[in-house]
Each structure stands twice: as structure tokens, then as C-alpha cells.
C-alpha positions as CSV (number, residue, x, y, z in Angstrom):
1,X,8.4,-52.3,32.4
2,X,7.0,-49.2,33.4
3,X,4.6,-47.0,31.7
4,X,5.1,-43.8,32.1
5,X,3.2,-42.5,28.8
6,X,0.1,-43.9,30.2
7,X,-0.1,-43.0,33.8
8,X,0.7,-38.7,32.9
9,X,-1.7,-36.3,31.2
10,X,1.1,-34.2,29.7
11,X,2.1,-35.6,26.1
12,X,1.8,-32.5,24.0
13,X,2.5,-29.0,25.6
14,X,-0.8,-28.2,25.3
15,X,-1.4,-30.0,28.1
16,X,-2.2,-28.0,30.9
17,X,0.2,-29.2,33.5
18,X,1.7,-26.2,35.2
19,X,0.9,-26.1,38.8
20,X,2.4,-27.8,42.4
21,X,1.2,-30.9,43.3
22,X,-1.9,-30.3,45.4
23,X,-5.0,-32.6,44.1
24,X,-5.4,-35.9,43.3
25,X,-6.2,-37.0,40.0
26,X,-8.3,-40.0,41.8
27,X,-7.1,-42.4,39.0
28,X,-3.8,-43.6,39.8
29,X,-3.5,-42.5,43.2
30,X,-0.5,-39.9,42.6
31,X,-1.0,-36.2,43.2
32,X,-1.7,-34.9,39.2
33,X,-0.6,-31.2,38.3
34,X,-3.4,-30.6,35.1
35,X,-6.1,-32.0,37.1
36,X,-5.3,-28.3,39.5
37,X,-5.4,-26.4,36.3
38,X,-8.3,-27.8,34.9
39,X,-10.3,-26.9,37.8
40,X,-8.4,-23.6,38.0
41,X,-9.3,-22.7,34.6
42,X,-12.7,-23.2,34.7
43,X,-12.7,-21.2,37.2
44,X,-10.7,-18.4,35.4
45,X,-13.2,-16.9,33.2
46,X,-15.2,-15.6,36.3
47,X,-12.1,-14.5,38.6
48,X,-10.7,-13.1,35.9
49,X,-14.2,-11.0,35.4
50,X,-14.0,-9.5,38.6
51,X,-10.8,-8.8,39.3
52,X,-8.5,-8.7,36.3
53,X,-7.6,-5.0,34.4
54,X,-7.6,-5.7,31.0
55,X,-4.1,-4.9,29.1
56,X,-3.9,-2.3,27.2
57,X,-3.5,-3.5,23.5
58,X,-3.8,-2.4,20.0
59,X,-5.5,-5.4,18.1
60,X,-5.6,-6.0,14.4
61,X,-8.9,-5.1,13.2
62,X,-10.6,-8.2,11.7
63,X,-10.7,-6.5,7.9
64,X,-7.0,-6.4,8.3
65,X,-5.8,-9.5,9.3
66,X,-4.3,-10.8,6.3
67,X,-2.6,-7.8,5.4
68,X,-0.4,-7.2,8.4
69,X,3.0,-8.3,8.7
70,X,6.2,-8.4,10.9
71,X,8.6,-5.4,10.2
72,X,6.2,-4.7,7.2
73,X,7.6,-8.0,5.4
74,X,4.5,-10.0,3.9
75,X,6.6,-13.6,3.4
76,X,7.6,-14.4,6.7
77,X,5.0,-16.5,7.8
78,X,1.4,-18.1,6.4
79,X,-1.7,-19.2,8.3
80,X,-1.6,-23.0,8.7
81,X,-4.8,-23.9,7.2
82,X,-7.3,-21.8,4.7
83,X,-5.2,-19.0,2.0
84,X,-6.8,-17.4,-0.3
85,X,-6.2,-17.8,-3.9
86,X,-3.9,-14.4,-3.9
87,X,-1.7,-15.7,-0.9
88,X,-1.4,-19.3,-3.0
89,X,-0.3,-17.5,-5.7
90,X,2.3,-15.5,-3.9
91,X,3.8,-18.6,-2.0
92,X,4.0,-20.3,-5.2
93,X,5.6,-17.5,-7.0
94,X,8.2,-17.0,-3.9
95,X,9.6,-20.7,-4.0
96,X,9.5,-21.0,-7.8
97,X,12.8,-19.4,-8.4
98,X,14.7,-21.3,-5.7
99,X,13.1,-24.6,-6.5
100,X,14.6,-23.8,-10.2
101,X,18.2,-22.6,-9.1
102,X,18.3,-26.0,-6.4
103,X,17.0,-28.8,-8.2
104,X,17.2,-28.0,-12.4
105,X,20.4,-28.9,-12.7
106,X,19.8,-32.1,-11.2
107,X,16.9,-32.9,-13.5
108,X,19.0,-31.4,-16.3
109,X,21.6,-34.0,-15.3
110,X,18.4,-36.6,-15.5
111,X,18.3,-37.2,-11.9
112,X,14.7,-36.9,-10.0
113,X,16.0,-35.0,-7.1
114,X,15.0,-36.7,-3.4
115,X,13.9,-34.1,-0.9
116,X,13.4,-34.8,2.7
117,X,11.3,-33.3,5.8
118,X,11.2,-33.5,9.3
119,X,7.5,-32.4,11.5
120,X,8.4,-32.5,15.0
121,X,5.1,-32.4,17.2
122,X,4.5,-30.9,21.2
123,X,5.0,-32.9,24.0
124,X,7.1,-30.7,27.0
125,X,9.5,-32.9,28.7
126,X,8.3,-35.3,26.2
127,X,10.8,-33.9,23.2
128,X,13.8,-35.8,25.3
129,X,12.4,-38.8,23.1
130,X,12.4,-37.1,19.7
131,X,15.7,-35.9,21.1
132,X,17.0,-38.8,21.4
133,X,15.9,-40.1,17.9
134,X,17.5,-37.2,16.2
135,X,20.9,-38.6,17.9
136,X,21.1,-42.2,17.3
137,X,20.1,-41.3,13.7
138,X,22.9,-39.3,13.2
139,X,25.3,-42.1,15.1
140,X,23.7,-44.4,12.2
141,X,25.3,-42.6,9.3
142,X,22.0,-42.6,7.8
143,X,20.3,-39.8,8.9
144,X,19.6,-37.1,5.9
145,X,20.1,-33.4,5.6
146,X,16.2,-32.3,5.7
147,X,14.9,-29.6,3.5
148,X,12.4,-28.5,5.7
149,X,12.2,-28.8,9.3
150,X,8.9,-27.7,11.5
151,X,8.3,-27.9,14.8
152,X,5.8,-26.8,17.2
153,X,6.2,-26.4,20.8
154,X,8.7,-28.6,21.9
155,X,9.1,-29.1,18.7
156,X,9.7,-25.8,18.0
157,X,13.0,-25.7,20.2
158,X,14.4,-28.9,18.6
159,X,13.8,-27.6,15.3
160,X,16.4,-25.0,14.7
161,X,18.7,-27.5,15.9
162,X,18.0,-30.2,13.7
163,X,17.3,-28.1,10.9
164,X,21.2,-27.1,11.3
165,X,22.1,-30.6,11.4
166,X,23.7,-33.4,13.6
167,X,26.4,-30.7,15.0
168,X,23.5,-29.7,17.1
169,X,22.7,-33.3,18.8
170,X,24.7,-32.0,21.8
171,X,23.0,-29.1,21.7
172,X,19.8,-31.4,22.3
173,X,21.1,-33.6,24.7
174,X,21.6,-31.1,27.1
175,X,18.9,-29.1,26.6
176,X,16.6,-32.0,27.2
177,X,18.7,-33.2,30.6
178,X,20.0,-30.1,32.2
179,X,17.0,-27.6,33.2
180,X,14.2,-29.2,35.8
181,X,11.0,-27.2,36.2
182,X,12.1,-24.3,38.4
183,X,14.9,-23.5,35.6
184,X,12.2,-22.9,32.9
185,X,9.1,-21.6,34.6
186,X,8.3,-19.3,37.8
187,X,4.7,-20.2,39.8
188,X,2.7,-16.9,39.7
189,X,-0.9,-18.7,40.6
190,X,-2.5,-16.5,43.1
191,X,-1.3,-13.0,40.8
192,X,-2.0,-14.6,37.8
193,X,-5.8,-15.4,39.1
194,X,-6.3,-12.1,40.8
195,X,-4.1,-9.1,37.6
196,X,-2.4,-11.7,35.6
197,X,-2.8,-13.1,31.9
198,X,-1.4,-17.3,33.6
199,X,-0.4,-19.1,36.3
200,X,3.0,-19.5,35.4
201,X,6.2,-16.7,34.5
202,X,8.4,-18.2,31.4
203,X,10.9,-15.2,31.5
204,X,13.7,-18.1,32.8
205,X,12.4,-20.1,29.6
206,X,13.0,-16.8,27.6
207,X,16.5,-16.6,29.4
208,X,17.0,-20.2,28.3
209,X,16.6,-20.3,24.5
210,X,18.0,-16.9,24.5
211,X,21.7,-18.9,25.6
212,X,20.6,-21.7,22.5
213,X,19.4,-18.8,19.6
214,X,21.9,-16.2,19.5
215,X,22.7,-14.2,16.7
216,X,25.9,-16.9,15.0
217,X,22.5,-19.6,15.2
218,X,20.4,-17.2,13.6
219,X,23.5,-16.2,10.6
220,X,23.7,-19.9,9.9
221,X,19.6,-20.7,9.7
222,X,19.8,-17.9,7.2
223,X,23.1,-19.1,5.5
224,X,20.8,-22.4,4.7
225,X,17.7,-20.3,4.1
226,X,19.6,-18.7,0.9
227,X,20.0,-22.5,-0.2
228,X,16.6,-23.2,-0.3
229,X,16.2,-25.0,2.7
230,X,13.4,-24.3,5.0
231,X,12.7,-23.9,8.8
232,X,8.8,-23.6,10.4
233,X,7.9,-22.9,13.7
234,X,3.7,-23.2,14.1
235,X,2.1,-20.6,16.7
236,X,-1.9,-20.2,17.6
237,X,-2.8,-16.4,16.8
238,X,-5.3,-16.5,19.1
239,X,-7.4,-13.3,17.9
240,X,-7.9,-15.4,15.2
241,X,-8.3,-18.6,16.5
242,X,-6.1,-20.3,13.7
243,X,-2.8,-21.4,13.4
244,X,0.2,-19.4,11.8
245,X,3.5,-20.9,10.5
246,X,6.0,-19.2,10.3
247,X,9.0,-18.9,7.8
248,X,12.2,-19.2,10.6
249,X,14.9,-18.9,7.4
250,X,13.2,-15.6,5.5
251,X,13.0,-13.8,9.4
252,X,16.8,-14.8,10.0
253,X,17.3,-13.8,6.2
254,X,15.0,-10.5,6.7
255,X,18.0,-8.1,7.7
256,X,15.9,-6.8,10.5
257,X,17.2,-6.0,13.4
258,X,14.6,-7.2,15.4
259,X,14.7,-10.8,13.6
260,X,16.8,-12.5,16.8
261,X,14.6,-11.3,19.1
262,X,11.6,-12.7,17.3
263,X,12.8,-15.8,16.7
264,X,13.5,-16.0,19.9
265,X,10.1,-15.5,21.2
266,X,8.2,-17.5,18.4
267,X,9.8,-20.0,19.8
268,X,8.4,-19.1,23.5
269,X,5.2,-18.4,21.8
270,X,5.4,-22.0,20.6
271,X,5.1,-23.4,24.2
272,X,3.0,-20.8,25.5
273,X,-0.2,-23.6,27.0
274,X,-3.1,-21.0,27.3
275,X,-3.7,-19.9,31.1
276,X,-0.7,-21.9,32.0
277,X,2.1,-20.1,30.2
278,X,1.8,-16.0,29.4
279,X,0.6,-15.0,25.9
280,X,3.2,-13.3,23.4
281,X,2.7,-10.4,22.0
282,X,3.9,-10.1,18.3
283,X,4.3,-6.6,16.7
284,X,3.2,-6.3,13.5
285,X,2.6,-3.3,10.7
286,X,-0.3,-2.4,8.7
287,X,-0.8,-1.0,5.0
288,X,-0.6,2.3,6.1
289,X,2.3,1.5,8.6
290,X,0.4,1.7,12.0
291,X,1.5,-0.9,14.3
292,X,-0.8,-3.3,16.0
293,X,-0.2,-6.4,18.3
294,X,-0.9,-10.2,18.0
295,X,-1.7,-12.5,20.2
296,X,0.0,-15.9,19.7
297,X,0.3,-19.3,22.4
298,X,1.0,-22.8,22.1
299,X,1.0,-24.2,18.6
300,X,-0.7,-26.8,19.5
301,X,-3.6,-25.3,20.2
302,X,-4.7,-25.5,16.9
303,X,-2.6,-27.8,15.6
304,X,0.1,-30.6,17.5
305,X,2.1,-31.1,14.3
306,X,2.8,-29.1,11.4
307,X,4.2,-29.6,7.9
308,X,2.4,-27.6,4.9
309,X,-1.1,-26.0,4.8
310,X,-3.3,-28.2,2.8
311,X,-4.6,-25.7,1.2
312,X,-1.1,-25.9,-1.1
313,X,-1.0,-28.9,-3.6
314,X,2.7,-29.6,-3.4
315,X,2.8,-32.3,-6.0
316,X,0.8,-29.9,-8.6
317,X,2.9,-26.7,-8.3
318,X,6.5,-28.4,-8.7
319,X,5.1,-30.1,-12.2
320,X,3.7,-26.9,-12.6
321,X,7.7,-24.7,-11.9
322,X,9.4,-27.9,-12.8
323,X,7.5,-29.9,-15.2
324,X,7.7,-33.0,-13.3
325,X,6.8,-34.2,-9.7
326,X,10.1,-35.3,-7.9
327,X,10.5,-37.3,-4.8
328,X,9.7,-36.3,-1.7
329,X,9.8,-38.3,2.1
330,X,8.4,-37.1,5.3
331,X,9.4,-37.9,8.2
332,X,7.0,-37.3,11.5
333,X,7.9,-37.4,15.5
334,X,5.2,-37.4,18.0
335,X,6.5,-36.7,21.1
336,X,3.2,-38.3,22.7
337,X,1.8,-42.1,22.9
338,X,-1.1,-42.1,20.7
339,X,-2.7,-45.6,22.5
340,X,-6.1,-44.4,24.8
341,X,-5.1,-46.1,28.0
342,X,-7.6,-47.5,30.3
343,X,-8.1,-45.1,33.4
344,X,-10.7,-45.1,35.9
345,X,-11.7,-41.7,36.2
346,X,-13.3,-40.4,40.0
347,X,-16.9,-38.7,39.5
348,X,-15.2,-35.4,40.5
349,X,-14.5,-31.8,38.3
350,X,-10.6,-32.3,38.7
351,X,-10.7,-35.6,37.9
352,X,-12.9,-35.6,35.0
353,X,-11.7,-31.9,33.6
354,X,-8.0,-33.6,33.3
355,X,-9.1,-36.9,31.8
356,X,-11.1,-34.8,29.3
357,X,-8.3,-32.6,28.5
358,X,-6.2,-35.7,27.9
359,X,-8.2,-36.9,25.5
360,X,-8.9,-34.0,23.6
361,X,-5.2,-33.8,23.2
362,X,-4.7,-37.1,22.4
363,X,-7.3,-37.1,20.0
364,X,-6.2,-33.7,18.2
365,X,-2.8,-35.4,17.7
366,X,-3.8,-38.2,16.3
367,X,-6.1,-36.2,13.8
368,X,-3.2,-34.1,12.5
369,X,-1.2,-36.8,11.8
370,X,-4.5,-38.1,9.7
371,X,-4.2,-34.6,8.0
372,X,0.0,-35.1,7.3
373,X,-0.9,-38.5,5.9
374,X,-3.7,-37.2,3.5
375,X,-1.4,-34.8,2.1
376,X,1.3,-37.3,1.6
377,X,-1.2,-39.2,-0.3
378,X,-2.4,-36.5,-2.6
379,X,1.5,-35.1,-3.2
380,X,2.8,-38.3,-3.7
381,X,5.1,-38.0,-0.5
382,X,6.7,-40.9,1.3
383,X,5.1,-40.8,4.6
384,X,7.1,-42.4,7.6
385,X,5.9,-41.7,11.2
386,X,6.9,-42.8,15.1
387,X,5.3,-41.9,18.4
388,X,5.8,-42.9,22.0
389,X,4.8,-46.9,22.5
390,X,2.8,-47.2,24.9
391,X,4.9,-49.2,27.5
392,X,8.7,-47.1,28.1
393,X,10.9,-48.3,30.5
394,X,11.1,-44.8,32.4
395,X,9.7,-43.9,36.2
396,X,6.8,-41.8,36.0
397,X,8.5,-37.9,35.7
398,X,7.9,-36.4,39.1
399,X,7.2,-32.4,37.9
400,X,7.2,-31.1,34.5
401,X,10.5,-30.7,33.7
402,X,12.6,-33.7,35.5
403,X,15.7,-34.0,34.2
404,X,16.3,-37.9,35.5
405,X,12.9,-38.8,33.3
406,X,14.2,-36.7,30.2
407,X,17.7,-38.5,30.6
408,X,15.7,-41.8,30.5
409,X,13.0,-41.3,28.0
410,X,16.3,-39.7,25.5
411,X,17.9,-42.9,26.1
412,X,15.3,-44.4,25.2
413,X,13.8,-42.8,22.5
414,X,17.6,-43.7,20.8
415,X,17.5,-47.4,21.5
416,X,13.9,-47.1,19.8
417,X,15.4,-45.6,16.8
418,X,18.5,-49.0,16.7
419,X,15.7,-51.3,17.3
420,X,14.7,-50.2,13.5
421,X,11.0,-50.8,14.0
422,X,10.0,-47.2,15.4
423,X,8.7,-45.9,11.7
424,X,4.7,-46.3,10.6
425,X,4.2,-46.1,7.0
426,X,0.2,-45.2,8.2
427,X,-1.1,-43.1,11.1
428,X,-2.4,-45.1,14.4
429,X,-5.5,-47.0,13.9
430,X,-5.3,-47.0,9.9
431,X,-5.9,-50.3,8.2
432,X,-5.7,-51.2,4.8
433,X,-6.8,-54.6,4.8
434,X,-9.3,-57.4,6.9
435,X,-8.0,-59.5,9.6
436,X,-8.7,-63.3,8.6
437,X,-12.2,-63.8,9.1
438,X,-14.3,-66.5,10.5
439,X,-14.7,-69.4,7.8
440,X,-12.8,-67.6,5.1
């Protein structure tokens, strides 16, 4: 058995794995792409100080930043991790009235209503194997109708899809075995070095989900929104450093006309890997209605998988709307393996740069799924989790989009799901008890 997730830096999208094959990694032997663009991107910062004109931009000054909003509407979106008392308040007061109309007549009834979620982490090519969950689950019979469903990176183009149910598994199944690298992305090294802001063009990527998120996808996201369901998408607004999630149902529900087309480049933003992958650019609108821009990436440059921010005590605002707590499950894909192999690293910059930036990625994804777990336990959520094992029986993917490796690792990520033991009730490396020890 072969194992793929262990001999290939890019899990999580963040990776930075967008350039030809030119340098060895000096590990395995095989010509790595990240270990080019770690060395490259060290190497930015002064290229980029020399040569590169600045874009022209209109930035959200820092005293503003948490009263600007797209087309002007303030509940589309929420930063991922600190709110102030105000915005608390606000969310709370948003969802109270829908939480009332979906599940009080259910309580009325004397039922404790059952609510389940879906987080859907980064990973690139990698998503074939949440993918291919999302199928065999729905070939089960048992997989629910989620009330929430967020995703970042390649999460964030599976989530729409399985937000809308298992209609979409098709939908999945091709996107994850039809487009190779050359389909999705466009080199631009040497002009993104010398004028550029990366090394890499997505407008094919753009071309792509626009063919997936057109305006009957966006009609029906909203058509669930109005139920009370809910659809995320996590972004990095890199002028502020933090990460942003974003309310997918209220923009589809917003009227705007401009809500398709940012969806559909949230979604780009999503998978934007810094350096690798251009920046987006999101409009938004001021107090006094003048218009700035944002800068948003990869998702999972702050954060690999989303759910909630912390800062919200889910468990203590429903018994505060409802009275009562009610049940809740979250379910969690990690479209990486989460099991530090063993690699010899070569005493060289590319080689060490790339193993570092493994690592670091590896490390960040196993920390947020500490952070889903910790709010699990504090909101009395049921907390079920999967990731890549560490041995898959799939050939090592050969670029960064290869479609015979995402054909494999979707097969495989379904017989995973009918072998019944992919779920974790505890993130990796968590135990609760002693092994039997020595004269006890």
C-alpha cells in the first residue's frame, strides 16, 4: 500500500505548491513543487522591493474595519475569532427569530429538535477524499440534511454542494476528476516576480466555479437560507490578518445584484495560497457610503477549518431564545493526514523551507480541530471527526491537480466511509485515559 499522504507537502491549500517541477525536495528523491516556492518566496519580499509597482488601492482605514460591509449590508459575514460584545449581540439577535419559527413547534410538540453540521477543511486535490465521503454517505441512506455547512478552500467549493444536498454528489464527482492543473491555474512566475501580486493566474479556476455557481445554484442556497439553514465559506482578510466567515445564504438572500458574482469569487478567495494564487479584492461600503477594498486569500491562512467563532456560546444563547439547549452533532472532514511522517530533510533552504511549511500546516490543522472540539465541549455538541490515514492506496499525484490521483483518493475516501471506522469522537493525539502500566 502506498502512501501518498505522507510522501507530498500539499494537504491543505495553504500549501504552497504551485510551481513546475524543477528542484528536488532531497527527501524522497522526486522533484517537489513547494520546495520551488518556498525558496521563491523568500525571495519575494526583496524582488518584489525593487521591481514591483504597487496597485493602486483604496484600503479600509484601521478605525473602520468593523463597520464596513459588502453592498452596505452589515450581516453577511463575521470575523472568525474575536467580536465585540455589540456584534455578539447583533448575531444573536439575527438568528433568534428563525431559531423560534424552525424549532418551537418542535419543542411545543415535546420533541428536543436534532441539528446537524458539516466543517469541511483545505486540502487542493485533496477534497476528492471528502468528496468521496459525501457520496457513499448519501448511497448509505444515512446521511442527514445539515443545518450548516462551512467550508474553506477546498472546502469552500464542496460546500455549496453539499449544503444543497446529495443531488449535488455528481456535481462533486466530476468536479474532483475532470480538471488537471493546467484547467485551473495558468504559470505566471517570471511576471509575477518582476509586476505581479503571485506566481500563478486562477482566472481558468474563476471560469470553472463560475460553470458550478450560477445564478439557479445561488436561488436555491437562498431558498434554504429562508429556512434557517446556513452556508459559510472562511476567507483570510489579509489587512487584517484575521479570518472572516462569511454568511453564503444571507449574500444569495441579499437581492443584490452583485451577490453571484461574489459568491463566486469568495469562493476563489477561499483557495487563494498567498504568493501562489492572486489576492481578491472585495468591495465593500463605509458609514458614510465611500467605497474601499479588501484584501482576502486562502482561508486557511488563518484558519484550515471553520465552524463558529468561539467567541459565541452556542449552548447559552439557544436556552437563552429557547429556554432549553437542544441537540446538536458536528460532523468534521479533514482533507489532510494529520500523522507527522518521518522524512529526512537535506541541509539545504528548499529542502528545509518546504518541510517547515509542511509542518506548520500540519500543525495549524490539527490545532483547529483542538479549537472545534473545545467548543463541542463547552456547547454540548456531539463531536465526530475523520482525516486522511496515513497509509492510502493511491500513487503519489504527479502535479497539483491530477485527475487519475483525485479519481483514486475519491474512491477511496468512499470505501473509508463503508468500512464504518473513519469517525473520531476526539481530535488526533487526544487521550482520555492511561495505557496499562508497568506492575499495575
Amino acid at each position: 500500500m502506498n502512501s501518498a499522504s505522507r510522501n507530498q507537502t500539499h494537504h491543505f491549500a495553504t500549501a504552497p505548491d504551485s510551481l513546475p517541477r524543477t528542484c528536488d525536495d532531497g527527501r524522497h528523491g522526486k522533484p517537489r513543487r513547494s520546495f520551488v516556492l518556498a525558496a521563491l518566496a523568500l525571495a519575494l519580499p526583496l524582488v518584489a522591493a525593487g521591481c514591483s509597482p504597487a496597485l493602486t488601492r483604496n484600503p479600509v482605514p484601521d478605525k473602520l474595519v468593523n463597520e464596513v460591509h459588502p453592498f452596505g449590508h452589515p450581516n453577511l459575514r463575521s470575523w472568525g475569532d474575536a467580536l465585540t460584545d455589540d456584534q455578539i449581540r447583533a448575531f444573536i439577535a439575527a438568528r433568534a427569530p428563525v431559531i423560534k419559527a424552525q424549532l418551537g413547534p418542535e419543542l411545543a410538540a415535546g420533541r428536543v429538535p436534532k441539528l446537524e453540521f458539516l466543517a469541511l477543511s483545505g486540502g487542493g486535490q485533496w477534497g476528492a477524499f471528502g468528496a468521496g465521503i459525501l457520496n457513499a454517505w448519501s448511497e448509505s441512506g444515512t446521511r442527514p440534511m445539515f443545518q450548516g455547512v462551512s467550508g474553506i478552500s477546498t472546502g469552500a467549493i464542496i460546500a455549496p454542494f453539499a449544503f444543497l444536498g446529495s443531488g449535488e454528489d455528481a456535481t462533486l464527482r466530476e468536479i474532483y476528476s475532470e480538471y488537471s492543473t493546467d484547467q485551473l491555474v495558468r504559470e505566471t512566475v517570471l511576471s509575477g516576480l518582476i509586476s505581479g501580486t503571485a506566481l500563478a493566474d486562477t482566472t481558468p479556476l474563476a471560469k470553472v466555479i463560475a460553470k458550478y455557481v450560477t445564478p439557479e445554484l445561488l436561488e436555491r442556497i437562498a431558498a434554504e437560507h429562508a429556512k434557517g439553514r446556513q452556508l459559510f465559506i472562511g476567507t483570510t482578510n489579509l489587512d487584517a490578518g484575521r479570518p472572516v466567515i462569511w454568511d453564503i445564504g444571507a449574500i444569495a438572500a441579499s437581492g443584490e445584484p452583485g451577490a453571484l458574482g461574489l459568491v463566486r469569487e469568495l469562493i476563489r478567495a477561499s483557495a487563494a495560497i498567498p504568493v501562489a494564487f492572486p489576492p481578491i479584492f472585495i468591495d465593500v461600503v463605509g458609514p458614510d457610503g465611500t467605497k474601499y477594498d479588501e484584501m482576502h486569500v486562502d482561508g486557511g491562512a488563518a484558519s484550515q477549518v471553520t465552524f463558529v467563532s468561539p467567541e459565541i456560546p452556542i449552548a447559552e444563547a439557544t436556552r437563552r431564545v429557547l429556554g432549553r439547549n437542544i441537540d446538536r452533532r458536528l460532523w468534521v472532514i479533514v482533507n489532510n493526514d494529520l500523522e507527522p511522517p518521518h522524512q529526512v530533510v537535506k541541509p539545504r533552504i528548499t529542502s528545509i523551507g518546504g518541510a517547515a511549511v509542511s509542518s506548520l500546516i500540519r500543525g495549524s490543522g490539527t490545532g483547529d480541530l483542538y479549537r472545534l472540539f473545545a467548543i463541542a465541549q463547552r456547547d454540548e455538541i456531539t463531536f465526530e471527526a475523520t482525516w486522511i490515514p496515513p497509509e492510502i492506496p493511491c500513487p503519489d499525484p504527479k502535479e497539483d491537480f491530477d485527475k487519475a490521483f483525485m479519481k483514486c483518493l475519491y474512491d477511496f475516501g468512499g470505501d473509508y466511509f463503508r468500512g464504518g471506522e473513519l469517525w473520531r469522537t476526539k481530535p488526533p493525539f487526544f487521550a482520555t485515559e492511561l495505557p496499562p502500566l508497568e506492575g499495575s
